[in-house]
C-alpha positions as CSV (number, residue, x, y, z in Angstrom):
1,X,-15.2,-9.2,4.2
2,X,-16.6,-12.3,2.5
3,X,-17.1,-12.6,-1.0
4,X,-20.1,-10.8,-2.2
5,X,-22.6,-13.5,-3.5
6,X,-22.7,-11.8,-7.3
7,X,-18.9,-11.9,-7.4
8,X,-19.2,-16.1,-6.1
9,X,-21.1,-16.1,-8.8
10,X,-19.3,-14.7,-11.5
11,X,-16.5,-16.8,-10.3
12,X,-17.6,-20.4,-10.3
13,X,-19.1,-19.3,-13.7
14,X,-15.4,-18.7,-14.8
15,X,-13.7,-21.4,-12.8
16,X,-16.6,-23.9,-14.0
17,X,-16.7,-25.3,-10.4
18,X,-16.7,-24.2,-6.5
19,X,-13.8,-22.3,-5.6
20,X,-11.5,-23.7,-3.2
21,X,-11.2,-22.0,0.1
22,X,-7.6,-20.7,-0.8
23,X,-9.0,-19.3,-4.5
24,X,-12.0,-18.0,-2.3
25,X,-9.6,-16.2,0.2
26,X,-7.3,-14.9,-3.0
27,X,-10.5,-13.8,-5.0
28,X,-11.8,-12.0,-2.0
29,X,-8.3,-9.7,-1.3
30,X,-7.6,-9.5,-5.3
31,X,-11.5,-8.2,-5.9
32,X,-11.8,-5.5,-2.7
33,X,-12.0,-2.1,-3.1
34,X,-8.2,-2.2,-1.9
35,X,-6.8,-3.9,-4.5
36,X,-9.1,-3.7,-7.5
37,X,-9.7,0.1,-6.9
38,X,-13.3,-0.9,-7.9
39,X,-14.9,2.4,-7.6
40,X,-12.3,4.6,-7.9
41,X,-10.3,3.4,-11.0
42,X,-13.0,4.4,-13.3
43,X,-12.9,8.3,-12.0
44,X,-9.2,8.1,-11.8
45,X,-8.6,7.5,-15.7
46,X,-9.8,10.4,-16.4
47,X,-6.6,12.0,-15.4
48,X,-4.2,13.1,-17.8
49,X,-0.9,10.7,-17.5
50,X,0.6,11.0,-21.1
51,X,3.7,13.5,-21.9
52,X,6.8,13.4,-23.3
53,X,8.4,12.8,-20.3
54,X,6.4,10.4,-18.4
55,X,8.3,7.1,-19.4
56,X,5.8,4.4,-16.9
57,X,2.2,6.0,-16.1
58,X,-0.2,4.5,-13.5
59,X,-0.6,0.7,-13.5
60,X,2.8,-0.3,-12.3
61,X,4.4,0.1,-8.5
62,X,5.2,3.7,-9.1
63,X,5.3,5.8,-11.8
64,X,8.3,7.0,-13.8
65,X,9.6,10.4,-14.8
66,X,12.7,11.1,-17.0
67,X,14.8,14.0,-15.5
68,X,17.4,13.9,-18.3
69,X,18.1,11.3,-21.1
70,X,20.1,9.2,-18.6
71,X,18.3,9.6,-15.3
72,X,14.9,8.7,-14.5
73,X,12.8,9.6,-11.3
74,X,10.1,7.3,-9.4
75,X,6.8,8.8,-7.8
76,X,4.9,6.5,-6.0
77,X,2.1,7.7,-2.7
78,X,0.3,5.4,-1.1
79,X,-2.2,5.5,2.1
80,X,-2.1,2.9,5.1
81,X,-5.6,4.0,6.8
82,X,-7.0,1.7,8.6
83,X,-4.1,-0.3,10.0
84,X,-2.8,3.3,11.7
85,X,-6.0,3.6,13.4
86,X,-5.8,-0.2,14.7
87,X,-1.9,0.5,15.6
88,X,-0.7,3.7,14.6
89,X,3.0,2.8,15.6
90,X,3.5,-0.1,13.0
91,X,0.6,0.9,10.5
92,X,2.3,3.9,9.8
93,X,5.8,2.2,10.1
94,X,4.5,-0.6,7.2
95,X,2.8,2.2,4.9
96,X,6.8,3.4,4.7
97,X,8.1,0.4,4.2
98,X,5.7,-0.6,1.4
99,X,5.7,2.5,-0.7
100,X,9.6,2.0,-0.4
101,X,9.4,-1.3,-1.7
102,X,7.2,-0.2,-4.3
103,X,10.5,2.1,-5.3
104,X,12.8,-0.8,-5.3
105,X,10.5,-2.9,-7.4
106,X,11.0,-0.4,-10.5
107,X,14.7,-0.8,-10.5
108,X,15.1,2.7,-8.3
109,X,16.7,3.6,-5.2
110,X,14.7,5.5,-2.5
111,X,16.0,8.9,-2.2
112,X,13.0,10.7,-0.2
113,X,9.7,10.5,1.5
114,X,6.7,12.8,2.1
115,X,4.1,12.4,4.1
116,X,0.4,13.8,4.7
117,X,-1.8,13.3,7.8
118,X,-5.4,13.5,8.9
119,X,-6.4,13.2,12.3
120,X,-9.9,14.2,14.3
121,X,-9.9,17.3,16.2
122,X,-6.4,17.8,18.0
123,X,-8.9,19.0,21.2
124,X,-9.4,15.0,21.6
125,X,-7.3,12.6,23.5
126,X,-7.7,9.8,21.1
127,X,-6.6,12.2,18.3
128,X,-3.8,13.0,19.8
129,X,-2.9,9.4,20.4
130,X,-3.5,8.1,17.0
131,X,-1.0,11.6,15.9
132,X,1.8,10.9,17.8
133,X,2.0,6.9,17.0
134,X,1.7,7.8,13.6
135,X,4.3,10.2,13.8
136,X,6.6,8.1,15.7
137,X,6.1,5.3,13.1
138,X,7.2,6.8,10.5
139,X,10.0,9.0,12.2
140,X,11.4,5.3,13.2
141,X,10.9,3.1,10.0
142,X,12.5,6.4,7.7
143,X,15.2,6.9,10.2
144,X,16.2,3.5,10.2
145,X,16.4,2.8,6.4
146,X,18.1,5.9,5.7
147,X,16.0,7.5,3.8
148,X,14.8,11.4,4.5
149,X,11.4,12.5,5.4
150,X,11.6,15.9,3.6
151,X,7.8,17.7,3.2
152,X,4.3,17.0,4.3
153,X,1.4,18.5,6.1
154,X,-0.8,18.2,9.0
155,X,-4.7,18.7,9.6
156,X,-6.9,18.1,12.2
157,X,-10.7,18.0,11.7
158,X,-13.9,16.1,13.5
159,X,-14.8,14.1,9.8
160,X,-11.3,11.9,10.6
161,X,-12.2,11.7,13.7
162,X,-12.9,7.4,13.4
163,X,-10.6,7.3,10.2
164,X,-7.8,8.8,10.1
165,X,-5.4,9.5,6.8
166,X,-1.9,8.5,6.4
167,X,-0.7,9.0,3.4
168,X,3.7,8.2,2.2
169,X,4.8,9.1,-0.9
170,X,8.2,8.1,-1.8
171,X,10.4,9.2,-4.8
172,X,13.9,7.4,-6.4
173,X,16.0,7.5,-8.7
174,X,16.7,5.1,-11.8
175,X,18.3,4.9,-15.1
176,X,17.0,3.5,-18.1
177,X,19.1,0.6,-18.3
178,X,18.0,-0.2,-14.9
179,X,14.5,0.0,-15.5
180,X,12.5,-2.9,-14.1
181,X,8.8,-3.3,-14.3
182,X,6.2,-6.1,-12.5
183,X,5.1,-7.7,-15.9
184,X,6.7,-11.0,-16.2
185,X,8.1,-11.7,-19.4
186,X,9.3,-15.3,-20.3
187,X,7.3,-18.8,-19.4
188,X,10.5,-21.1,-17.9
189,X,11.9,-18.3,-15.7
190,X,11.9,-18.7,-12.0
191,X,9.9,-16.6,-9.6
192,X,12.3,-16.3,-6.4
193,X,10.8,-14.8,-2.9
194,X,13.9,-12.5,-1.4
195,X,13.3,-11.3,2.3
196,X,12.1,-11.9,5.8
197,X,10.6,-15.2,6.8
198,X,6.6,-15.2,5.9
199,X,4.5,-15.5,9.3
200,X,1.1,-14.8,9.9
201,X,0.9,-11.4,10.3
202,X,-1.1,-9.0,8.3
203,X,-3.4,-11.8,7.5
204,X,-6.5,-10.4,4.8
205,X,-5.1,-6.6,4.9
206,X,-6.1,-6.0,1.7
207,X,-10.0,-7.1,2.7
208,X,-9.6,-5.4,6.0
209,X,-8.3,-2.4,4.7
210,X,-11.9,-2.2,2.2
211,X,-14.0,-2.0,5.3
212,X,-15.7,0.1,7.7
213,X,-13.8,-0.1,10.8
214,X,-16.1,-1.2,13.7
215,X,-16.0,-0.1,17.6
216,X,-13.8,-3.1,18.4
217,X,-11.5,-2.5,15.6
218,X,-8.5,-1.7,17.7
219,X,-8.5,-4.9,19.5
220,X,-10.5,-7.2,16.8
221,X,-8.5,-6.3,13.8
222,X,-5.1,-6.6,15.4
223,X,-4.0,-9.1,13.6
224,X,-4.6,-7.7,9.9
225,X,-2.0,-5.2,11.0
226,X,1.5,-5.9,9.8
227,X,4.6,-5.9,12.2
228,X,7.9,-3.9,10.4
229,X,11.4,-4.7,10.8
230,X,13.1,-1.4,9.2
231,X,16.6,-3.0,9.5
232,X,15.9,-6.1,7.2
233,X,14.5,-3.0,4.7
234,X,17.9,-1.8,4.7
235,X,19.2,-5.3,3.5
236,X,16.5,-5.7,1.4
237,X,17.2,-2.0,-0.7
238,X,20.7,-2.9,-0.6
239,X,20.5,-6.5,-1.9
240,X,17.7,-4.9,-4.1
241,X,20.5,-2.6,-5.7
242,X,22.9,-5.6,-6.0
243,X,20.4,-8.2,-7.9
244,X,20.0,-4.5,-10.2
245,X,23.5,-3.7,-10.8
246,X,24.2,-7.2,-12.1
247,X,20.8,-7.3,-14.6
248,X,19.8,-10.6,-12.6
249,X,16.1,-9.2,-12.7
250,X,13.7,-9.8,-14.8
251,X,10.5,-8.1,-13.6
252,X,9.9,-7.7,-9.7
253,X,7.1,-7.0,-6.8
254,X,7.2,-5.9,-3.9
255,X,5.0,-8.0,-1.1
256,X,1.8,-6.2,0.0
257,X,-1.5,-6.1,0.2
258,X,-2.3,-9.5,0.1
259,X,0.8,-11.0,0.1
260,X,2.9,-13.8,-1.6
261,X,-0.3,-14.3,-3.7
262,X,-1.1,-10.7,-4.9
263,X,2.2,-10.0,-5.8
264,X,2.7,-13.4,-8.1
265,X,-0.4,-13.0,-9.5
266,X,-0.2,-9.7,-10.8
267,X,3.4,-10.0,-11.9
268,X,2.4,-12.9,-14.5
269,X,-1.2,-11.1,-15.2
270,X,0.4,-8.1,-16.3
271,X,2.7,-10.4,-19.0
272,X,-0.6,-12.0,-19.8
273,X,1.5,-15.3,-18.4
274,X,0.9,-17.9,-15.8
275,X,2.3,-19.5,-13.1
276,X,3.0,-22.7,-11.0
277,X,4.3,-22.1,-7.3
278,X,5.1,-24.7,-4.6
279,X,4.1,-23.2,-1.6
280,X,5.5,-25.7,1.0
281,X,9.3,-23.9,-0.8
282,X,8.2,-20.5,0.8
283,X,10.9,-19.8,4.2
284,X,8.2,-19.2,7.2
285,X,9.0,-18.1,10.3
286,X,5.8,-20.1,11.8
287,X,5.2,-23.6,12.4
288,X,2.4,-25.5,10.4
289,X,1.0,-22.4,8.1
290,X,-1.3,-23.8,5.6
291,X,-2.0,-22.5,2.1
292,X,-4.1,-19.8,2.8
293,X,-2.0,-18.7,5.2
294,X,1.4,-18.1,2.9
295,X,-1.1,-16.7,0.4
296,X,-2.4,-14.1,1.7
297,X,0.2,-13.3,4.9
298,X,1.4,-9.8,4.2
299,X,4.3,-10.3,6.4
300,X,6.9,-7.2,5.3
301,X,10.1,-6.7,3.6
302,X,9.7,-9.9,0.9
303,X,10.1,-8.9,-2.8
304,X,9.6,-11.5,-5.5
305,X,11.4,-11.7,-8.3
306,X,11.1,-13.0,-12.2
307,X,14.6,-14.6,-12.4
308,X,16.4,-16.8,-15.5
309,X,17.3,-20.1,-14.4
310,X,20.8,-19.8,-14.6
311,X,20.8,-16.9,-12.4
312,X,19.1,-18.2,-9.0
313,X,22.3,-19.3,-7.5
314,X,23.8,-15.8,-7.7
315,X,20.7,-14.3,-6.5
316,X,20.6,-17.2,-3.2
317,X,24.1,-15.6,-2.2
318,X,23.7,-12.2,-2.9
319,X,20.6,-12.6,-0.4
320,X,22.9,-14.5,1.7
321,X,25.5,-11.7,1.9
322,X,22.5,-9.2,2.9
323,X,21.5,-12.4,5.9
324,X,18.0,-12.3,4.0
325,X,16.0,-15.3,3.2
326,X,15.8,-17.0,-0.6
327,X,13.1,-19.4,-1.6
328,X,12.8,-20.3,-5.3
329,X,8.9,-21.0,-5.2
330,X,7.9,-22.2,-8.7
331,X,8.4,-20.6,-12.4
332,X,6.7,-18.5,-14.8
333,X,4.1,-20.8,-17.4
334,X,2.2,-19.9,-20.1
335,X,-1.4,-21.3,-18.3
336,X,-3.6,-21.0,-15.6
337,X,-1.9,-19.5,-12.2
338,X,-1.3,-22.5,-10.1
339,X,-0.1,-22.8,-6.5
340,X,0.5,-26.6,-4.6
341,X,0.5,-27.4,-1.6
342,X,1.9,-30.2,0.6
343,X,1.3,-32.0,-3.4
344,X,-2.4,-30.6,-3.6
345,X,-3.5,-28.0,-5.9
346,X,-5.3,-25.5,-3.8
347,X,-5.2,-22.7,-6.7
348,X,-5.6,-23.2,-10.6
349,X,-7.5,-20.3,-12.0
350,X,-6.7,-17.5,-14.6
351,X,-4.0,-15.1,-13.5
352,X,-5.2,-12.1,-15.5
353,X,-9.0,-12.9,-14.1
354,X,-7.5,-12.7,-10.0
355,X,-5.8,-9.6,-10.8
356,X,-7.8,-7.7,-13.3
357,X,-11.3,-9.6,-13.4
358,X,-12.9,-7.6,-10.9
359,X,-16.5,-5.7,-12.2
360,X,-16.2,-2.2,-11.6
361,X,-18.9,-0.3,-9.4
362,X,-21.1,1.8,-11.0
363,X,-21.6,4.4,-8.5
364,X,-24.5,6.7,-7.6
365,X,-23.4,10.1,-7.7
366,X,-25.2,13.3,-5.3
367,X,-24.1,16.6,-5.4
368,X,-23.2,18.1,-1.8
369,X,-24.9,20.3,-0.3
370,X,-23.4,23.2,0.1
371,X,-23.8,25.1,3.2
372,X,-25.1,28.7,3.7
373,X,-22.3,31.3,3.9
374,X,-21.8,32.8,7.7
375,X,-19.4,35.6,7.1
376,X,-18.6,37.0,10.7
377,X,-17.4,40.1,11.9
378,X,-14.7,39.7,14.3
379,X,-12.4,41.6,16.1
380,X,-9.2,41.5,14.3
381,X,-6.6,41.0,16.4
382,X,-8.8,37.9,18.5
383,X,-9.5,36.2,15.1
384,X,-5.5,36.9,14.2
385,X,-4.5,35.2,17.6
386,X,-7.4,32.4,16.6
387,X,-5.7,31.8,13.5
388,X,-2.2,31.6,14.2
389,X,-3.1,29.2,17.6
390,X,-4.9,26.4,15.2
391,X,-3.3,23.7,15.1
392,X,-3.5,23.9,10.9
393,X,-2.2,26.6,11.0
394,X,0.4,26.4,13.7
395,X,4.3,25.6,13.0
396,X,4.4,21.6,12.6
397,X,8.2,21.5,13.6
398,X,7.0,19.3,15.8
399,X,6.6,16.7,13.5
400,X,9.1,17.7,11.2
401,X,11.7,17.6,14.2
402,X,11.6,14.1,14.2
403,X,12.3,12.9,11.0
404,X,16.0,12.8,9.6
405,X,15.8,14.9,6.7
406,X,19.2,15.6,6.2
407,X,20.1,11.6,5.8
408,X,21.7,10.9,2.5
409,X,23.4,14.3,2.0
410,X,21.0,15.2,-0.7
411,X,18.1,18.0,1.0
412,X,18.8,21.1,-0.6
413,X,16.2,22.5,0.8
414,X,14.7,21.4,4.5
415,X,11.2,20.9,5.9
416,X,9.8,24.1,6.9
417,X,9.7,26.1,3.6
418,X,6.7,25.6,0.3
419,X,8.2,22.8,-0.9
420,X,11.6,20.7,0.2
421,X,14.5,20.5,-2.5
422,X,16.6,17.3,-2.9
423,X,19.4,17.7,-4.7
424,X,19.7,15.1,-7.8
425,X,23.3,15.0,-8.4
426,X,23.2,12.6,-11.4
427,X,21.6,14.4,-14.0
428,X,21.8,18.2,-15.2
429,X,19.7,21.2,-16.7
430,X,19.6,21.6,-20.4
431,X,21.7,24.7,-19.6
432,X,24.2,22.3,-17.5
433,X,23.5,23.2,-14.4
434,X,23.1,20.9,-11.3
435,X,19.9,19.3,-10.9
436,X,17.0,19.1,-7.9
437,X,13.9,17.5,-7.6
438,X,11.4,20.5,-5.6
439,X,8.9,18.3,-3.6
440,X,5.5,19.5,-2.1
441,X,2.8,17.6,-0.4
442,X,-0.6,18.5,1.0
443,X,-4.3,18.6,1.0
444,X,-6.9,21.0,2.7
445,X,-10.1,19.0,3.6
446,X,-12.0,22.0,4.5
447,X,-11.9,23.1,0.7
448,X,-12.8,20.0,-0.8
449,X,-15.4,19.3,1.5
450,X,-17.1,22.9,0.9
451,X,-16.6,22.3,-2.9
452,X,-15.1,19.0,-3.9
453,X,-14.4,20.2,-7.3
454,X,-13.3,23.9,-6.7
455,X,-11.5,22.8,-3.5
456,X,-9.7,20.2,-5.7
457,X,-8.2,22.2,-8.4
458,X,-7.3,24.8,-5.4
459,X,-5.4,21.7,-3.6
460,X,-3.5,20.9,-6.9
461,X,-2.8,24.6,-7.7
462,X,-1.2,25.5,-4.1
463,X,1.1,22.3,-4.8
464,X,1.7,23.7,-8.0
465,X,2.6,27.2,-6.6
466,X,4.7,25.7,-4.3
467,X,7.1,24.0,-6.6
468,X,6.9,27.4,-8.6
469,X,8.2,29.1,-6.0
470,X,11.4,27.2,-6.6
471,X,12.4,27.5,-9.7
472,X,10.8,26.7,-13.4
473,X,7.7,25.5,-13.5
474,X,7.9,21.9,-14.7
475,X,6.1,19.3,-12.7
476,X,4.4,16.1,-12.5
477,X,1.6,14.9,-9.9
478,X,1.1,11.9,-8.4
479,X,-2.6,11.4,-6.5
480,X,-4.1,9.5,-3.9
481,X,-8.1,9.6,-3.8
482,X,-9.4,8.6,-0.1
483,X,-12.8,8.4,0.9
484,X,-14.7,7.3,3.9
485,X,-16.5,4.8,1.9
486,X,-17.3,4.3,-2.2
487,X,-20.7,3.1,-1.4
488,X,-21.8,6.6,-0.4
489,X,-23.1,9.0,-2.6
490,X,-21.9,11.8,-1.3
491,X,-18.2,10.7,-0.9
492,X,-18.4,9.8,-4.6
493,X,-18.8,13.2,-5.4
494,X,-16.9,15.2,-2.3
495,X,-14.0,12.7,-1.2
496,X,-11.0,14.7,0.1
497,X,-8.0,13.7,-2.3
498,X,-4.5,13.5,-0.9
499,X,-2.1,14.7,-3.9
500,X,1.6,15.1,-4.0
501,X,3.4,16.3,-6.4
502,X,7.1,17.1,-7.7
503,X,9.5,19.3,-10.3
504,X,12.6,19.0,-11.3
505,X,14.6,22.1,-10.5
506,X,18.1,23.0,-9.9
507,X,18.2,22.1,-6.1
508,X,16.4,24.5,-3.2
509,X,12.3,22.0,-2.7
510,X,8.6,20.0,-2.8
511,X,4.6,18.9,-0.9
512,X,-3.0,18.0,-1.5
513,X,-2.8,15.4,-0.3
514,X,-1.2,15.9,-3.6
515,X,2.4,14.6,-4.1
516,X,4.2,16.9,-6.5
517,X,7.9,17.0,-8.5
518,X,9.9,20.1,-10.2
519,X,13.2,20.4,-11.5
520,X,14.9,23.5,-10.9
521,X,18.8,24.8,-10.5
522,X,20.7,25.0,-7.0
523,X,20.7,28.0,-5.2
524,X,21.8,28.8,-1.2
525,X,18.6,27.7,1.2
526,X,17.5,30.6,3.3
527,X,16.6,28.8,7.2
528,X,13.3,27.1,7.0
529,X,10.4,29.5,8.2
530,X,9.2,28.8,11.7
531,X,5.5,29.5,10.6
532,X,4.4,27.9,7.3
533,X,0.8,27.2,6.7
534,X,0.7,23.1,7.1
535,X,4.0,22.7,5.2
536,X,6.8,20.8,6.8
């Protein structure tokens, strides 16, 4: 997706010249609609994100909840769309991975994932194909780093039919002296890239995951999907908690939508700081790359870090204990963000103009029309037996069955019930009893399309209810707005939003798609249900 002709133009107006093909290539992955959230960040700040116990609200990797004075829990969701539909093995592999890493970057150690799906109508092959890669994907990635896949949901219906939703969400657990944010702090640090080699995979995701996918996209678009390698994640959380425990951090990112430069970028925007990176220092796993290319790759498992000086050795061998790549690329500045290459500078432009320069859409709005009600008369026990057989309605053990929930030692509460409970053995009630985080995740598409509002607030209140369920209702919601595309008026106003939420509750569990969180006390688990209404 090329740069759109008025956003060339605000650019060379800022730059005062032609940008080069590398800013042009950075410009174009930092401005799309992935990135930027160009139409949707203006509706999303109208959500309430301010309380006494929300310590980091949206703007960083994940957000952050304390649980207690001394412990701290991390809520981040996250959707990988179109690359599940290109490859639904390693789209829905990478989505893991990268919400994982979006953990790591806060300081915070993954302790659980949650998942919720979207397919076309389970009647059709292709469906069914795009289902069971995803599935598998995520089964093998979660497996693999050891970390549970404990709620979710399922849904099938014809509007995903050519775009399906995968949404991850995936919560950890901090403290505050372990707190790290991606907001660089001091000019004469280092910036150090920790993790797999950088190759060309994934090359302009963060463009090709802001367009309409075409016919050919499962053959044309290959290469925009990452490849995963879950066994170098479990380095990289481990060597992530080393570089923590010693405080040789400064600020980090995790590596994703577009790449090496995204990630910089945003880091030093954020501390209203610049930068000056070497590229030709970056480890690559590919001969002859050229700038754009270790830009923009979004090759996975690569965290950079803001690093003092003196502390780059240590973090070198601490990445050489974990058999991960180091590359010190550059430092932090108090200028333009700069990036050389092969002694040419190919980028020199503002930092906090690529990361936060983008002009938001103003969007036309239409109300949907809402169809005439069709109430039938059935016969009771048929439409009972219709009901039950759906497969939104059916048991999703299935899916469920798959994942290692029970990894880490912490589920309280298994995949099955309302909401799974993870047990959150650091911290206690005000009344001193054990800890759990409740976690519930889930959508209904049929209700928000029928009534985007009402179908909404019925979305977040079933979440809700099912965090309730286990113990005091105290939560926090985290909330992932998909739609087909911003630049229809009708999804503007009726987009299905993913939604998952969470409460802190002494440990038994958690799942529109709404992520949610509740703390509530411990208490025996009865056997998961067999038949639960799209929970997992």
């Amino acid at each position: 997706m090329p740069l759109a002709d008025a956003d060339r133009d605000l650019i060379e107006a800022e730059l005062g010249r032609t940008p080069t093909r590398a800013e042009a290539a950075l410009f174009e992955n930092l401005w799309s609609e992935h990135c930027a959230y160009r139409s949707s960040r203006p509706l999303l700040s109208a959500f309430d994100s301010e309380s006494d116990d929300v310590v980091i609200g949206p703007g960083d990797d994940a957000a952050v909840v304390a649980l207690d004075d001394d412990t701290y829990a991390t809520l981040g969701i996250e959707s990988h769309n179109h690359p599940s539909y290109v490859d639904p093995f390693d789209g829905a592999a990478t989505g893991v991975g990268g919400i994982v890493r979006d953990t790591m970057s806060m300081g915070a150690y993954p302790v659980a994932l949650a998942d919720s799906l979207y397919f076309g109508d389970f009647d059709r092959e292709h469906s069914r194909y795009l289902f069971e890669g995803v599935v598998e994907g995520i089964s093998h990635y979660g497996n693999c780093i050891g970390v549970p896949t404990v709620a979710g949901s399922v849904a099938f219906d014809d509007g995903y039919e050519g775009n399906p939703l995968v949404n991850v969400a995936c919560v950890g657990l901090t403290t505050p002296d372990r707190l790290v944010t991606a907001t660089a702090e001091t000019p004469g640090n280092e910036l150090v890239l920790v993790g797999n080699a950088t190759g060309r995979d994934g090359l302009g995701g963060a463009s090709f995951a802001s367009e309409d996918l075409a016919e050919d996209a499962e053959t044309e678009d290959r290469p925009a999907v990452q490849v995963g390698d879950p066994y170098a994640e479990k380095r990289l959380i481990e060597c992530n908690e080393s570089l923590i425990d010693e405080g040789l951090v400064v600020a980090a990112r995790d590596l994703g939508a577009a790449g090496l430069g995204g990630a910089s970028s945003e880091l030093v925007a954020k501390g209203g700081l610049g930068a000056r990176i070497e590229l030709d220092r970056v480890h690559q796993r590919e001969p002859n790359m050229n700038a754009m290319e270790i830009l923009l790759a979004e090759s996975q498992e690569r965290m950079v870090y803001e690093v003092r000086p003196e502390d780059t050795d240590r973090v070198a061998a601490l990445a050489e204990r974990f058999d991960l790549g180091c590359s010190v690329i550059g430092e932090v500045t108090d200028g333009n963000y700069v990036c050389t290459f092969e002694g040419e500078t190919v980028v020199d432009a503002p930092a906090e103009y690529l990361a936060d320069g983008a002009p938001m859409n103003d969007l036309d709005r239409e109300e949907p029309t809402r169809a005439e009600r069709d109430l039938p008369d059935p016969d009771l026990a048929a439409a009972f037996e219709a009901v039950v057989g759906h497969p939104n309605t059916a048991s999703k053990r299935w899916v469920y069955r798959q994942y290692d929930h029970e990894v880490g030692t912490r589920t309280s509460v298994l995949p099955g019930d309302d909401a799974a409970v993870v047990a959150i053995r650091e911290a206690e009630t005000e009344s001193g009893e054990p800890l759990g985080l409740a976690l519930s995740s889930g959508s209904e598409p049929n209700w928000t399309a029928a009534a985007p509002y009402e179908g909404a607030r019925a979305v977040a209140l079933e979440n809700a209810t099912n965090l309730a369920a286990k113990g005091r209702p105290r939560s926090r919601r985290s909330t992932a707005s998909t739609a087909a595309t911003p630049r229809s008026p009708t999804c503007t106003a009726a987009s299905p939003r993913p939604s998952t939420a969470s409460r802190r509750c002494a440990p038994t569990s958690r799942s529109r798609s709404s992520a949610a969180t509740s703390r509530c006390t411990t208490t025996p688990s009865p056997a998961p249900s067999r038949r639960r209404r799209r929970s997992r």
